[in-house]
C-alpha positions in Angstrom: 0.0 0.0 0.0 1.2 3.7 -0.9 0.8 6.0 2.0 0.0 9.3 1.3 -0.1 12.4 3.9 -2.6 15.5 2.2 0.3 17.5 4.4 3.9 18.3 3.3 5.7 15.9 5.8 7.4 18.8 7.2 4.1 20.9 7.9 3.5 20.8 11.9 -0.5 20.5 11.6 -2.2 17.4 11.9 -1.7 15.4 8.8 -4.7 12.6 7.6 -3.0 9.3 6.2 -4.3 7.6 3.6 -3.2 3.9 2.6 -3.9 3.1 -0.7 -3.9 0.2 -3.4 -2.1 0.6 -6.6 -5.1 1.2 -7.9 -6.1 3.8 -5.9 -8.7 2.0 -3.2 -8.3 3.1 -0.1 -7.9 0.2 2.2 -7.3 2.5 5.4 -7.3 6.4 6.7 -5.0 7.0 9.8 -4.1 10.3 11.7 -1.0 11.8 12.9 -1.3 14.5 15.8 0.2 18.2 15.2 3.4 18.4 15.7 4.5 15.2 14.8 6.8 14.4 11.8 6.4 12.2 8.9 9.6 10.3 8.1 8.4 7.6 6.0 7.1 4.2 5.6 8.2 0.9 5.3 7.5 -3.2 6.3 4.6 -2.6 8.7 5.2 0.5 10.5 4.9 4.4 9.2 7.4 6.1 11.7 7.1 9.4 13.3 9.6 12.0 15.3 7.8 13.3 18.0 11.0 16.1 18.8 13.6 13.6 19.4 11.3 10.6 20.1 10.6 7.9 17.5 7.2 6.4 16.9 5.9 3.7 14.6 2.1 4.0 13.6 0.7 0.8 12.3 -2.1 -0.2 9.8 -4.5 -0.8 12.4 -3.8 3.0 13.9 -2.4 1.2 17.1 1.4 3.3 18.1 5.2 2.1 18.8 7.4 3.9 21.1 10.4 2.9 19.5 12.8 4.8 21.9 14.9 8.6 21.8 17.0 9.3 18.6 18.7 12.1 20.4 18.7 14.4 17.6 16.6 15.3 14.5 18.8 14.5 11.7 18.4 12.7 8.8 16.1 9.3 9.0 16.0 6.0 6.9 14.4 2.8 7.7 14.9 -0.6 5.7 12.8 -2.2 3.1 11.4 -4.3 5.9 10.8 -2.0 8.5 13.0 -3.6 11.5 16.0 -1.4 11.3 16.7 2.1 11.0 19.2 5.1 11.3 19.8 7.9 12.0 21.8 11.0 12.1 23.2 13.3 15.1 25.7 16.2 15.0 26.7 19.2 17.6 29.4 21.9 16.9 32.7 19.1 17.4 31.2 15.7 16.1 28.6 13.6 13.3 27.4 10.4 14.2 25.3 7.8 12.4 23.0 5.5 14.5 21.6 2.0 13.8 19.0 0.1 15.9 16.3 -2.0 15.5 13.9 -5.0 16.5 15.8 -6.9 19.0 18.6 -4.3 18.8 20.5 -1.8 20.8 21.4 1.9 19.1 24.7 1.7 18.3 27.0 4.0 16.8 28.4 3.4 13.2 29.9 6.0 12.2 31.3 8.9 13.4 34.0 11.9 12.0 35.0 14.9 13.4 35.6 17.2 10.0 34.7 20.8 10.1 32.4 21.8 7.8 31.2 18.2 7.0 29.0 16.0 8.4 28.9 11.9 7.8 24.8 11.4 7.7 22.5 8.8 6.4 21.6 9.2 2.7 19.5 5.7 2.1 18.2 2.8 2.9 17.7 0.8 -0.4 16.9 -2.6 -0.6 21.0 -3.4 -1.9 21.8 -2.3 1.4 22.8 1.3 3.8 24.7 4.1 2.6 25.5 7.0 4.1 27.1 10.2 2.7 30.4 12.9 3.4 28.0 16.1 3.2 29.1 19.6 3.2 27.2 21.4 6.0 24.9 24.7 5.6 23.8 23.9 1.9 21.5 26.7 0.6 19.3 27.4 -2.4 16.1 25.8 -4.1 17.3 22.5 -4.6 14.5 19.6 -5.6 16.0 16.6 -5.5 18.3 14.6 -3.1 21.6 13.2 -5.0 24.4 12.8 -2.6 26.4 16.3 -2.2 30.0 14.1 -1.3 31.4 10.3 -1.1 29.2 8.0 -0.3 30.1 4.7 1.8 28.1 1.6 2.5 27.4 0.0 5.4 27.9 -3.5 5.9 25.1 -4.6 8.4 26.9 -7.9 9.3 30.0 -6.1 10.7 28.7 -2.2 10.7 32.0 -1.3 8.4 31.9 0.8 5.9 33.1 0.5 3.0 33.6 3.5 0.2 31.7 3.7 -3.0 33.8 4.2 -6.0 33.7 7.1 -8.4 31.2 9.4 -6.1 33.9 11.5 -5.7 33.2 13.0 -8.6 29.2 12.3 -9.6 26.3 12.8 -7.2 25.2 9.1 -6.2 22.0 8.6 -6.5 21.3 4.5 -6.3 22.9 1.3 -6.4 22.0 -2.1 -8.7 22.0 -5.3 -6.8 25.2 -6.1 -9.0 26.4 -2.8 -8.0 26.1 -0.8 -10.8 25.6 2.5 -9.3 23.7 5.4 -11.0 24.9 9.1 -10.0 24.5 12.7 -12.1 27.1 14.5 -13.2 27.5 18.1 -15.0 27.5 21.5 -13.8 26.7 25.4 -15.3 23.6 26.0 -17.5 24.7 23.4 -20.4 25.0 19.6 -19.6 23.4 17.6 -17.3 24.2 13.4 -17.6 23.3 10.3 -15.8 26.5 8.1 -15.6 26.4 4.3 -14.8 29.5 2.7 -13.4 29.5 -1.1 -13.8 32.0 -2.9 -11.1 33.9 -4.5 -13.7 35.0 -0.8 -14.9 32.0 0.2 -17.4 30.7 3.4 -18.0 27.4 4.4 -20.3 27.2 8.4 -19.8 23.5 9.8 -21.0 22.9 13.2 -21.8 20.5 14.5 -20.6 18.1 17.2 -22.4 18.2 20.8 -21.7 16.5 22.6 -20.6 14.4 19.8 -19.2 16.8 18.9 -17.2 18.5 21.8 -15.3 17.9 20.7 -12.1 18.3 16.9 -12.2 17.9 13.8 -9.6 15.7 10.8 -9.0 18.3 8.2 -10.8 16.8 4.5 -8.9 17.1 1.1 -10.7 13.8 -0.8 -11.0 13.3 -3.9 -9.1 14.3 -6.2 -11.5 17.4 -3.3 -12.3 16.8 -3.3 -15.9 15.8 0.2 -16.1 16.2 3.6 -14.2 14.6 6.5 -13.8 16.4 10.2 -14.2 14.0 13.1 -13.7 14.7 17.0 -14.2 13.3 20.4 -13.7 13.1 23.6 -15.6 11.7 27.3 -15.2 13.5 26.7 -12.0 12.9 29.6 -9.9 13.3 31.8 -13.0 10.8 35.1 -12.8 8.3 33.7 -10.3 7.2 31.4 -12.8 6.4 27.2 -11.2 9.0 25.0 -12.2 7.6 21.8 -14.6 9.3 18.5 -13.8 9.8 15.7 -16.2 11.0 12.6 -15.9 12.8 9.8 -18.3 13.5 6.2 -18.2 16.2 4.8 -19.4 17.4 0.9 -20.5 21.0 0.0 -18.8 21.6 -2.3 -21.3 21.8 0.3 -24.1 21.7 3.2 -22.6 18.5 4.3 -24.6 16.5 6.9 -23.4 13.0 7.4 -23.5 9.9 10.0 -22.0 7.9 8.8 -19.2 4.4 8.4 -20.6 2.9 11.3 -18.9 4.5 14.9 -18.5 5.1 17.5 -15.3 5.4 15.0 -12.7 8.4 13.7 -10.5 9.3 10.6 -8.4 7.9 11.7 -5.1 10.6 12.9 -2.6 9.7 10.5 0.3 9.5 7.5 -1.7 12.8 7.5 -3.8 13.3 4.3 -4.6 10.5 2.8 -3.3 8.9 4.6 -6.3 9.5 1.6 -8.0 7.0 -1.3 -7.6 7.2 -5.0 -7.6 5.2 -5.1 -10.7 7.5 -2.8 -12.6 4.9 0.1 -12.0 5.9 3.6 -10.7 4.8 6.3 -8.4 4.6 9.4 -9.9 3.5 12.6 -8.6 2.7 16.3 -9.4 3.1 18.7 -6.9 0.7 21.5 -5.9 1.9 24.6 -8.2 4.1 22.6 -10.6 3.6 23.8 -14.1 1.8 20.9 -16.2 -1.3 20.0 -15.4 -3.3 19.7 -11.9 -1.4 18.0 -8.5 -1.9 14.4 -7.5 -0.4 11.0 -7.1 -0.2 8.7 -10.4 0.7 5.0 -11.5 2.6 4.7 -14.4 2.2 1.2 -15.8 5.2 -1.0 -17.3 2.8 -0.5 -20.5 3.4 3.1 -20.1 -0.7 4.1 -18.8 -0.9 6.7 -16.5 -3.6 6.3 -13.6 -4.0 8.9 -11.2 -4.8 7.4 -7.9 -4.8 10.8 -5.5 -5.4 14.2 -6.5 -2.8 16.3 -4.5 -0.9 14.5 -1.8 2.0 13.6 -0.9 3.0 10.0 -0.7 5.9 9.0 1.8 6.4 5.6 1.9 5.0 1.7 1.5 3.6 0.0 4.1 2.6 -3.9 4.0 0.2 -5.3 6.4 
């Protein structure tokens, strides 16, 4: 089921939940009190901060204290919904946080470089990765590539271990083989999506301007044969909205192709949980985006858009 919250997860009011089908049914409605916030869904629980305390809301509306994260930094749970971390930081030290069902918090990272902080960046079903950020970043940026190296985590041992080339691109995902897709590009001119292969491989796509002069979004499907890239333009320019627009492209060729329907983007919360088992994808338009009216849509392998919500914003799946 696809929860959706018709509040901006970071708005303090009083947000209604609803869980819906892929085909837009809705099999349950769920509130979250004011002052509460959203921070996403997965396995059986849609978790909460409540200032530094972590809550789970479940299907049946029923609510797991899940303990103090000491900090409001960035969150992740996995796939299944029995782990999660979580980042802290003060004016000497970062620190990334693991804990779980049947799990202690533990520390798992930790650095002590000024300006940059180690955080969580995401929780994918190839495993946790976490990200060397630059602290303080400003402007009007819409989507959430990693800003410096990326390392992930080994759950077995809680190593980390570094993630080559993202150095030098803004990781975005990882393939199960990992393959990882990151953006690269800079100025007004060239925007691509580069795929590294572990045995040394690289397919760079160009992406279209100005479609793409903001870009993000870049998640394998499940089955990792294809993955997304999405872009904005008429970003902040004059007032006007900005229009999104999102492409799919084939790893094995590198082809690239429109998504089926125009002015929407992979919703923010889901990332790559956009993706769904059957090869379907979550799609949204936001309230105030150029291109048509907000809501939630399914775009089917086939390429048919269905919109399932109009306005909303969805944050997570839930099973259950």
């Amino acid at each position: 089921m696809i929860v959706v919250s018709d509040h901006d997860p970071g708005d303090p009011r009083s947000a209604t939940l609803r869980l819906l089908r892929p085909d837009g049914t809705v099999v349950q409605t769920l509130t979250v009190k004011a002052g509460s916030e959203l921070l996403g869904a997965a396995g059986a629980r849609i978790f909460v901060r409540s200032g530094t305390l972590l809550k789970a809301i479940h299907p049946d509306g029923s609510v797991e204290e899940l303990g103090d994260l000491g900090g409001t930094g960035r969150f992740f749970a996995s796939p299944d919904g029995k782990r999660w971390m979580w980042g802290t930081s003060d004016a000497s030290q970062s620190q990334v946080h693991v804990a779980g069902d049947g799990m202690s918090p533990r520390v798992v990272a930790s650095s002590t470089a000024q300006p940059r902080a180690i955080e969580p960046y995401a929780w994918t079903p190839v495993g946790a990765f976490l990200q060397d950020a630059p602290v303080g970043i400003g402007g009007y940026i819409l989507f959430d590539s990693a800003y410096g190296p990326v390392k992930k985590l080994d759950l077995t041992n809680f190593s980390t271990t570094s993630v080559a080339h993202t150095d030098a691109c803004s990781f975005s995902d990882m393939r199960g083989d990992g393959t990882i897709a990151c953006l690269g590009g800079s100025g007004t001119n060239s925007r691509t999506l580069i795929l590294f292969a572990p045995d040394g491989k690289q397919q760079t796509i160009q992406l279209a301007m100005p479609r793409f002069t903001q870009s993000g979004d870049a998640y394998f499907s499940r089955d990792g044969k294809l993955v997304t890239v999405a872009g904005a333009t008429a970003v902040g320019a004059n007032g006007q909205p900005e229009q999104y627009g999102a492409d799919l492209v084939t790893v094995a060729d590198a082809s690239i192709s429109r998504l089926a329907i125009d002015g929407v983007r992979l919703p923010s919360f889901l990332r790559w949980q956009s993706w769904l088992d059957d090869g379907s994808l979550v799609v949204c338009r936001p309230a105030g985006a150029a291109g048509g009216a907000a809501g939630v849509f399914i775009v089917s392998p086939a390429g048919k858009a269905t919109q399932i919500s109009q306005g909303g914003f969805p944050i997570g799946l839930i099973t259950g």
